[in-house]
KOLPASE-272669 format. One line per field, with one value per atom (N, C-alpha, C): residue number from 1; atom name; y, z, x. Coordinates in nm, 4 decimals, decimal comma, padded with zeros to 6 digits. Layout:
// residues N
pos: c(NUM/...)
site: c(CA/...)
c2: c(Y/...)
c3: c(Z/...)
c1: c(X/...)
***
This chain:
// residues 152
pos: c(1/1/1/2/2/2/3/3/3/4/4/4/5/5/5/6/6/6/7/7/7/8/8/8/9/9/9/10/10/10/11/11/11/12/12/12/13/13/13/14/14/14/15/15/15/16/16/16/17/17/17/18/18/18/19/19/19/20/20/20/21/21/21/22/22/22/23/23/23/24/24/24/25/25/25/26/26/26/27/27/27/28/28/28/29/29/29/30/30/30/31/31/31/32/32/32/33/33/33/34/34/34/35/35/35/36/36/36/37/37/37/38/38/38/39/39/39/40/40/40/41/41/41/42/42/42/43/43/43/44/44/44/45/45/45/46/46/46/47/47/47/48/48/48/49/49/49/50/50/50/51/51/51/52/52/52/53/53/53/54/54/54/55/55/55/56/56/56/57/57/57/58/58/58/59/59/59/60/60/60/61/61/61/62/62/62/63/63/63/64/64/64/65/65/65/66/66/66/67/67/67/68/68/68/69/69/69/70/70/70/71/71/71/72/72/72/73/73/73/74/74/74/75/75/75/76/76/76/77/77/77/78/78/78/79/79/79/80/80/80/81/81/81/82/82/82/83/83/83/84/84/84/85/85/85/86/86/86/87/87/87/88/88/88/89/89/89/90/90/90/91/91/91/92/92/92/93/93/93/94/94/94/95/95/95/96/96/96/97/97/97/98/98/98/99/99/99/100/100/100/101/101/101/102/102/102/103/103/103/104/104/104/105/105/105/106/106/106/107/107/107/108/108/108/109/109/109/110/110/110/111/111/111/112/112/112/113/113/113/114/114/114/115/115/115/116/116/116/117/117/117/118/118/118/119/119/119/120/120/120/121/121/121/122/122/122/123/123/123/124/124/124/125/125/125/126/126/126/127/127/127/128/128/128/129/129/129/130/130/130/131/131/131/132/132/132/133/133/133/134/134/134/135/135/135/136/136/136/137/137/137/138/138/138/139/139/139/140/140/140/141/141/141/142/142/142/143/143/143/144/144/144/145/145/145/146/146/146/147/147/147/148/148/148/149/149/149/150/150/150/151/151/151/152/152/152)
site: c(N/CA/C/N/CA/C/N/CA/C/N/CA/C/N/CA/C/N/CA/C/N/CA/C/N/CA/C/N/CA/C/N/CA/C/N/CA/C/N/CA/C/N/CA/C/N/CA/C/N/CA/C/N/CA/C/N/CA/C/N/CA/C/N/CA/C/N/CA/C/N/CA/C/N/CA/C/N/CA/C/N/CA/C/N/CA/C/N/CA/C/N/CA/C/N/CA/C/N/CA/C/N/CA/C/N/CA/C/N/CA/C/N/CA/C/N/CA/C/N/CA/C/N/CA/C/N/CA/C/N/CA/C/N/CA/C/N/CA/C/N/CA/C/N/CA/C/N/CA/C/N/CA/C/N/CA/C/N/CA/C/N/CA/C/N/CA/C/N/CA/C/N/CA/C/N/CA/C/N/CA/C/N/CA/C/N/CA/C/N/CA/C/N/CA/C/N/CA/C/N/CA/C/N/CA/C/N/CA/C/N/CA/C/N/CA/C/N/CA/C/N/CA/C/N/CA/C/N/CA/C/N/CA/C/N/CA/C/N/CA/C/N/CA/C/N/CA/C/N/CA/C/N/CA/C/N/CA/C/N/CA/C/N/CA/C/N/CA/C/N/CA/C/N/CA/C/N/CA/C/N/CA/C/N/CA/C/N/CA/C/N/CA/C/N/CA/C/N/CA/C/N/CA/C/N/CA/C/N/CA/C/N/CA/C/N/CA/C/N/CA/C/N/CA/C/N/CA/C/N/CA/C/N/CA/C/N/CA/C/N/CA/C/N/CA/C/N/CA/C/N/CA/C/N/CA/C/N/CA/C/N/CA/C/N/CA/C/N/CA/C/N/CA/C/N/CA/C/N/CA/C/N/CA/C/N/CA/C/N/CA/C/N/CA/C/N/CA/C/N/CA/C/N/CA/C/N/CA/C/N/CA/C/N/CA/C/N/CA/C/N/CA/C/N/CA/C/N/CA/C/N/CA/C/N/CA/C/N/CA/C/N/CA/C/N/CA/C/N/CA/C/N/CA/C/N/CA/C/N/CA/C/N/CA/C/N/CA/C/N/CA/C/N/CA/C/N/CA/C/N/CA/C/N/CA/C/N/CA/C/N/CA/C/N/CA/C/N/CA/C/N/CA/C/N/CA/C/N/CA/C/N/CA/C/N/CA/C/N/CA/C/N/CA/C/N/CA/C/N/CA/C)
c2: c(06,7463/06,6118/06,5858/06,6461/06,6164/06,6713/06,7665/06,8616/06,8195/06,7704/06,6981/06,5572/06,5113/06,3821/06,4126/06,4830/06,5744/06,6268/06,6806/06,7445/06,6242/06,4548/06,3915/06,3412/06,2942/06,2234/06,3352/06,4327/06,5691/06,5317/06,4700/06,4736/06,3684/06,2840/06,1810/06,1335/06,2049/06,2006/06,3009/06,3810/06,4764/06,4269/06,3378/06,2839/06,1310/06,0567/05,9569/06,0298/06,0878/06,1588/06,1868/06,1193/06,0678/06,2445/06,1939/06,3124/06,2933/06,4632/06,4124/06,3601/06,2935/06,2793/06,3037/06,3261/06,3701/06,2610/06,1795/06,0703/06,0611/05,9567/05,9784/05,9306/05,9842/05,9304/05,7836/05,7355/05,5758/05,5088/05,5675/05,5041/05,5119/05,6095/05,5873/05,4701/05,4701/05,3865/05,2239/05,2150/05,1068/04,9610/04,8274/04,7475/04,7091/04,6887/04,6356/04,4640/04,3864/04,2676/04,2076/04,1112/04,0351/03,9613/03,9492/03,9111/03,8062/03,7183/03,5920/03,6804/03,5632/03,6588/03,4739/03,5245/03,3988/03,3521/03,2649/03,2016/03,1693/03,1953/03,2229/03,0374/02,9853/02,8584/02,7346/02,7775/02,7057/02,6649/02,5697/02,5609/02,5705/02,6212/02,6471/02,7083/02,6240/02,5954/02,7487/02,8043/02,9345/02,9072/02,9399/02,9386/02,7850/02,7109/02,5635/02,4926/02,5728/02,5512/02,5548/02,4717/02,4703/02,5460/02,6691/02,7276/02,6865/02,7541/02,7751/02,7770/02,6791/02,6777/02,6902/02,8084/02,7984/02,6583/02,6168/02,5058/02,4751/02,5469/02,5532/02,4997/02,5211/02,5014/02,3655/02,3313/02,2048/02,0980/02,1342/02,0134/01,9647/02,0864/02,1188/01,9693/02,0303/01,9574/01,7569/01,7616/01,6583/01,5721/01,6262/01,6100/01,5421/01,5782/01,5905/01,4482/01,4796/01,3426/01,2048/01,2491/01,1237/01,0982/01,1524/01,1812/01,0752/01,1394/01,0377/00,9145/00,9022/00,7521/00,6862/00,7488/00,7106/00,6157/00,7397/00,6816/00,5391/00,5813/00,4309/00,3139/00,3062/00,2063/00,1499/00,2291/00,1756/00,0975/00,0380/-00,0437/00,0422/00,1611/00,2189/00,2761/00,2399/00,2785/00,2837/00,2230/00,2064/00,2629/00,3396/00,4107/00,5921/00,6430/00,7911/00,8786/00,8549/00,9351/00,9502/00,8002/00,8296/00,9214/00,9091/01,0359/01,1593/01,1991/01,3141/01,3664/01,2765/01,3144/01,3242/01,2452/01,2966/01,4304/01,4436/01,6134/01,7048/01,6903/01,7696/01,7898/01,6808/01,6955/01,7800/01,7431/01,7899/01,9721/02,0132/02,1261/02,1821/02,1257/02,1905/02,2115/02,1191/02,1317/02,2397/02,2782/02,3526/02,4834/02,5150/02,6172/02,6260/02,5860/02,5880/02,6771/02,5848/02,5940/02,8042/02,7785/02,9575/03,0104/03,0108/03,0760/03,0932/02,9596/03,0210/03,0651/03,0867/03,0843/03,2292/03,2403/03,3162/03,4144/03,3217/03,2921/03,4562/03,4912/03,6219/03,5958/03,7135/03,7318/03,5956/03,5564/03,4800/03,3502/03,3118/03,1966/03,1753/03,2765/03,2947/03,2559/03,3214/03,3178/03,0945/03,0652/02,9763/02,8733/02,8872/02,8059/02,8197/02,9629/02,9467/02,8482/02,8347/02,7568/02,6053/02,5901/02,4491/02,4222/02,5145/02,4768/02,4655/02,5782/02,6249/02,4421/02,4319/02,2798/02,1755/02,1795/02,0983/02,0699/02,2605/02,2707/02,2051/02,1970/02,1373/02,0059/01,9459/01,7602/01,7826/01,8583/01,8338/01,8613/01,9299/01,9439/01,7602/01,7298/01,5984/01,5209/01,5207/01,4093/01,4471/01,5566/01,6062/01,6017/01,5492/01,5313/01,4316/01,4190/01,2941/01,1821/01,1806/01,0478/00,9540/00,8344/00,7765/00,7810/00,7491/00,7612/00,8786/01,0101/01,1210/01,1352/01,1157/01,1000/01,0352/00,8963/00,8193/00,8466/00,9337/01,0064/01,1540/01,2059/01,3308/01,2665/01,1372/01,1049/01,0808/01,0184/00,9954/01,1099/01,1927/01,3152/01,4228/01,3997/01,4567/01,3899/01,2786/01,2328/01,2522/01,2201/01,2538/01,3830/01,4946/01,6510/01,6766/01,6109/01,6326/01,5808/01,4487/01,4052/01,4699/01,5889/01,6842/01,7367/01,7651/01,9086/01,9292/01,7924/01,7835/01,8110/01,8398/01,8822/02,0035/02,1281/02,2438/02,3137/02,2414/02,2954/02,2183/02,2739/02,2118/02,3407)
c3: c(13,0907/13,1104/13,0203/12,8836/12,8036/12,8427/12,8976/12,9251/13,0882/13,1355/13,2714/13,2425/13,1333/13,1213/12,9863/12,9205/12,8913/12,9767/13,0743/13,1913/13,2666/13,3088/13,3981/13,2666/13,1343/13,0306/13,0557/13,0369/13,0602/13,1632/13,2634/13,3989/13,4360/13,3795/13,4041/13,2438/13,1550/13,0908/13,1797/13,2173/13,3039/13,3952/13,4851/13,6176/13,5667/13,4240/13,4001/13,3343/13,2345/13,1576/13,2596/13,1775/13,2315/13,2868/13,4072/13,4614/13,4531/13,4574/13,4044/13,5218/13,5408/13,6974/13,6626/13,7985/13,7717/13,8374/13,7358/13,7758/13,8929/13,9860/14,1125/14,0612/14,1848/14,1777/14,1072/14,0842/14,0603/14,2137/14,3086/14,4068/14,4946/14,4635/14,5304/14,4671/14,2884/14,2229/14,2879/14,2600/14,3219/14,2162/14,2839/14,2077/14,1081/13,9959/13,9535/13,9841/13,9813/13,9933/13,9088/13,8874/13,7539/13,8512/13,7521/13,8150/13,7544/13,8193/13,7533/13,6126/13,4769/13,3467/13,3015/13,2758/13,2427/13,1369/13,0684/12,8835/12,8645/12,8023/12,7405/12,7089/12,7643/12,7327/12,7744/12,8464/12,9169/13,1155/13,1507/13,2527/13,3368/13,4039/13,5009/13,6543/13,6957/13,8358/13,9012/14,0120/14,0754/14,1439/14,0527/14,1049/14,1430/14,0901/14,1355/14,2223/14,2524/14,3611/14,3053/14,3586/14,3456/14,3553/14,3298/14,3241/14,3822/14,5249/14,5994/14,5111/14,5145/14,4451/14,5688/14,4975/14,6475/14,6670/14,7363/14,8271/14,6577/14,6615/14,5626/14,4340/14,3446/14,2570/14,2504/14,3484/14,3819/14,4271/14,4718/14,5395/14,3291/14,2732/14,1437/14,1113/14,0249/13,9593/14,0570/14,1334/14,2425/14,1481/14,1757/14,1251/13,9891/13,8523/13,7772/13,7269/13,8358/13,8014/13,8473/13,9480/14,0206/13,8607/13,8349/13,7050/13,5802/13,5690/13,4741/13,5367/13,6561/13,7067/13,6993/13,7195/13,7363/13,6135/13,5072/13,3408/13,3480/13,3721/13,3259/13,3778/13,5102/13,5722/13,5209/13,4465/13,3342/13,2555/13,2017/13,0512/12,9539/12,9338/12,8250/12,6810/12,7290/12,6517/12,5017/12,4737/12,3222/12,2985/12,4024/12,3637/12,3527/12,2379/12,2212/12,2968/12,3226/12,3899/12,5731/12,5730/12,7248/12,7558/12,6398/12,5995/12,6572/12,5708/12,5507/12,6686/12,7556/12,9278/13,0126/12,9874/13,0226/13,0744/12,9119/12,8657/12,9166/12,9618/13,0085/13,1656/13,2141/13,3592/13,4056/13,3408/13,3458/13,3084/13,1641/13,1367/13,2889/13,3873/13,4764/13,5769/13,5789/13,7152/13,6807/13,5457/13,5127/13,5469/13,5008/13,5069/13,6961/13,7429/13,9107/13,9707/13,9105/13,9043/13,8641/13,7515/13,7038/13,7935/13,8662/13,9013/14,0422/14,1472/14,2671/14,2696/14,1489/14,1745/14,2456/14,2953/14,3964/14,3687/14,2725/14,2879/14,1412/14,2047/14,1458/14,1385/14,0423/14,0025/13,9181/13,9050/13,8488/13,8760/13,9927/14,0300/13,9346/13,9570/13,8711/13,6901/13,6218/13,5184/13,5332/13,5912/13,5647/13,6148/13,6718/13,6664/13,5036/13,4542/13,3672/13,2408/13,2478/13,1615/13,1399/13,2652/13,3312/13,2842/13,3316/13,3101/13,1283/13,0938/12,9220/12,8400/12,8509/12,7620/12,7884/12,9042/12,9371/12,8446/12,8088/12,7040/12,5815/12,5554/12,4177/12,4397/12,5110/12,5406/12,5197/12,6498/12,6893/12,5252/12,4674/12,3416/12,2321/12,2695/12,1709/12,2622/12,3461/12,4847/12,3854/12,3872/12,3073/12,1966/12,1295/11,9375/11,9380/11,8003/11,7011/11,6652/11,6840/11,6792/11,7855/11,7705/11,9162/11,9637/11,8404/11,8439/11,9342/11,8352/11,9183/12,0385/12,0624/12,2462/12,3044/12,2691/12,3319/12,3211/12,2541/12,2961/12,3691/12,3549/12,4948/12,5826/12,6222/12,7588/12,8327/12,7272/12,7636/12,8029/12,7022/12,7442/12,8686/12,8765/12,9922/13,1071/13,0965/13,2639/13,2835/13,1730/13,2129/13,2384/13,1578/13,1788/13,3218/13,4491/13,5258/13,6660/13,5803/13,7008/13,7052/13,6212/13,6349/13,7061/13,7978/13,8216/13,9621/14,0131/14,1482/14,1028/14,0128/13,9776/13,9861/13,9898/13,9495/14,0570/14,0936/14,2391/14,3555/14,4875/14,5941/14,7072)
c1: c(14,2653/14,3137/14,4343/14,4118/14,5286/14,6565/14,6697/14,7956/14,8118/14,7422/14,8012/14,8702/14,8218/14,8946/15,0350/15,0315/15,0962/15,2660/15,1902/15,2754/15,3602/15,2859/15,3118/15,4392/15,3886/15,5248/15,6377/15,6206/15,7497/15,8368/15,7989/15,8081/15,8944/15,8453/15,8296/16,0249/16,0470/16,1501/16,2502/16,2198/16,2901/16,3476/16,2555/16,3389/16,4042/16,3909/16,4784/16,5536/16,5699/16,7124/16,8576/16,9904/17,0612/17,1139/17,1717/17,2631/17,4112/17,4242/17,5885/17,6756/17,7961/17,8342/17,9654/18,0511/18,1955/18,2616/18,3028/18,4243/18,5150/18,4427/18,5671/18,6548/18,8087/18,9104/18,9557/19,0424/19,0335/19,0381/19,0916/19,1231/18,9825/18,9317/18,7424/18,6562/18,7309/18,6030/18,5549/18,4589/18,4080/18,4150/18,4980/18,5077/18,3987/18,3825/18,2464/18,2867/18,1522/18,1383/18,0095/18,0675/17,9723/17,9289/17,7357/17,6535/17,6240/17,5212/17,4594/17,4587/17,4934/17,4343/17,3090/17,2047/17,1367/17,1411/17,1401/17,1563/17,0175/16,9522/16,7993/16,8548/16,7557/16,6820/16,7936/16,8695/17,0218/17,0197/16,9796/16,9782/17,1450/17,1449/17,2800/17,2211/17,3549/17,3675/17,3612/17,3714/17,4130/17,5302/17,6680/17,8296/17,8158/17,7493/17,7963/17,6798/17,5947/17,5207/17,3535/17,2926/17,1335/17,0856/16,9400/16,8699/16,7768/16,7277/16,6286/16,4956/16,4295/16,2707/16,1929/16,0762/15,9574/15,8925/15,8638/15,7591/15,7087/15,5815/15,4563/15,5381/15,6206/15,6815/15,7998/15,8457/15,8716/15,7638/15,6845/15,5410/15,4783/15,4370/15,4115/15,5172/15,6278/15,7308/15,7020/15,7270/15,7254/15,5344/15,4611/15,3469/15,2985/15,4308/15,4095/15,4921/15,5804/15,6689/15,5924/15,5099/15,4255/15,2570/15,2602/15,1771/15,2344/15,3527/15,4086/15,4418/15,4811/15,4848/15,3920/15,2895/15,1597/15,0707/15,1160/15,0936/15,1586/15,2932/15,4155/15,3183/15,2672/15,2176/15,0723/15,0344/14,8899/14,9033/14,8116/14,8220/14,8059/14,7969/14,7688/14,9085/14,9997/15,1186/15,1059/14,9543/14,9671/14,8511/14,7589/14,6130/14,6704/14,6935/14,6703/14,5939/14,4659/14,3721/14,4288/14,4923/14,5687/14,6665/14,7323/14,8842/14,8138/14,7270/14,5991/14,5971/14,5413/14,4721/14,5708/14,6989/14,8258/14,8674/14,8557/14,8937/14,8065/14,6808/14,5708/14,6127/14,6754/14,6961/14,7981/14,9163/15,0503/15,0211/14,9899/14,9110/14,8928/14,8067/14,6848/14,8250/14,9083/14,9881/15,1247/15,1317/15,1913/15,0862/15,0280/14,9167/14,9338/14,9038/14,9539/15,0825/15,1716/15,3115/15,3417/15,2867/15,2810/15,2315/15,1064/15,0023/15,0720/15,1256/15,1834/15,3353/15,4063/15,5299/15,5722/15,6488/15,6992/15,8512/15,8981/16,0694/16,1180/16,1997/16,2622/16,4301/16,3982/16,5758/16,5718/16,7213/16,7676/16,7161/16,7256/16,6345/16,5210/16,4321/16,3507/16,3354/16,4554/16,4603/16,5401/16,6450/16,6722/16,5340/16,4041/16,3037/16,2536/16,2246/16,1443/16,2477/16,3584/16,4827/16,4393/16,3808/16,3082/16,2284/16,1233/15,9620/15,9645/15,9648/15,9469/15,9463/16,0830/16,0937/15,9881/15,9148/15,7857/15,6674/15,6598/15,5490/15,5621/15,6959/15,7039/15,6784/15,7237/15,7282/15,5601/15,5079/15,3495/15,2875/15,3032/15,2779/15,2392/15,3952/15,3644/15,2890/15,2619/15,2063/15,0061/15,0051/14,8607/14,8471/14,9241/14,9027/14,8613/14,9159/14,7415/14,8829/14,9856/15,0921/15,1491/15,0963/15,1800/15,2953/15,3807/15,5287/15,5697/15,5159/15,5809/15,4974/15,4600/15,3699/15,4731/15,5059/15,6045/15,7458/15,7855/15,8797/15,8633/15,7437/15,7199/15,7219/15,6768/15,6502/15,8159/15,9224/15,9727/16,0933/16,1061/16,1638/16,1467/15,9795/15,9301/15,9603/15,9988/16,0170/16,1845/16,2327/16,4282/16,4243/16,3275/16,4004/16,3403/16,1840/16,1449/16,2638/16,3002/16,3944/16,5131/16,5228/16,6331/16,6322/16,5240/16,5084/16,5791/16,6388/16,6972/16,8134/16,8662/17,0275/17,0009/16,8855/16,9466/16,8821/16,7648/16,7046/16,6829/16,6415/16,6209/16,5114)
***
C-alpha cells in the first residue's frame, strides 16, 4: 500500500512538472487579455455591469431585507434581546444563502465581497450593547439595499 501511494505522488509530480516549450513566432503569439482581477473585500461591478446572482441567493438577500423591515416596523428598537433574535434570523438566512449558492468564478468571489460584511453587522445585531446593535441594524440594511447596485 505504501509504495502504491508512493508510486501515485511520483506520478502524480511527473505529470504536473513544468514542460519546457519552444516560443512561437511573435506573429503566432497569442494576445494575452486581462481578466476580471477581484480586490479581497471590495465590491465591483463586472466592466460596469451587474453580476448575475442565482435565484436562491437573491430570494435569500431579498428575505433578509424584508427581516429588517420587519424589525423597523416593531416596537422593540430599545429591547436588546430583540436585536438578539434579529441576528438569529438573518444568521439562518445567511446559512441558506451559503448552503444553496450556485454562483462561480468571479461572480462568485464578488458575492462573497457582499455577503462577508453581513457577519460583522450580524455580529453587533447579537451582542450585549444597544447602541452597537443599533448601529448593526442600521448598517445592515444600507449595505443589504446595496445589493441591487452590484447584482441582479
Amino acid at each position: 500500500m505504501k509504495h502504491s501511494a508512493i508510486l501515485f505522488v511520483f506520478a502524480l509530480v511527473l505529470g504536473c512538472s513544468p514542460k519546457t516549450e519552444v516560443e512561437a513566432p511573435a506573429a503566432e503569439q497569442e494576445v494575452e487579455t486581462i481578466a476580471f482581477k477581484n480586490v479581497e473585500g471590495e465590491l465591483q461591478l463586472n466592466d460596469g455591469k451587474k453580476w448575475t446572482a442565482n435565484k436562491e441567493t437573491t430570494e435569500g438577500v431579498q428575505k433578509m431585507i424584508e427581516q429588517v423591515q420587519g424589525f423597523r416596523g416593531l416596537d422593540v428598537q430599545e429591547d436588546l434581546p430583540s436585536y438578539n433574535l434579529l441576528a438569529r434570523g438573518v444568521k439562518n438566512t445567511m446559512d441558506e444563502i451559503f448552503n444553496k449558492c450556485t454562483m462561480k468564478d468571479a461572480a462568485h468571489d464578488e458575492l462573497h465581497d457582499f455577503l462577508l460584511p453581513i457577519l460583522g453587522m450580524n455580529k453587533k445585531l447579537a451582542g450585549d450593547n444597544l447602541d452597537t446593535a443599533k448601529q448593526g441594524l442600521d448598517d445592515l440594511e444600507s449595505h443589504l439595499n446595496s445589493y441591487q447596485d452590484f447584482f441582479e
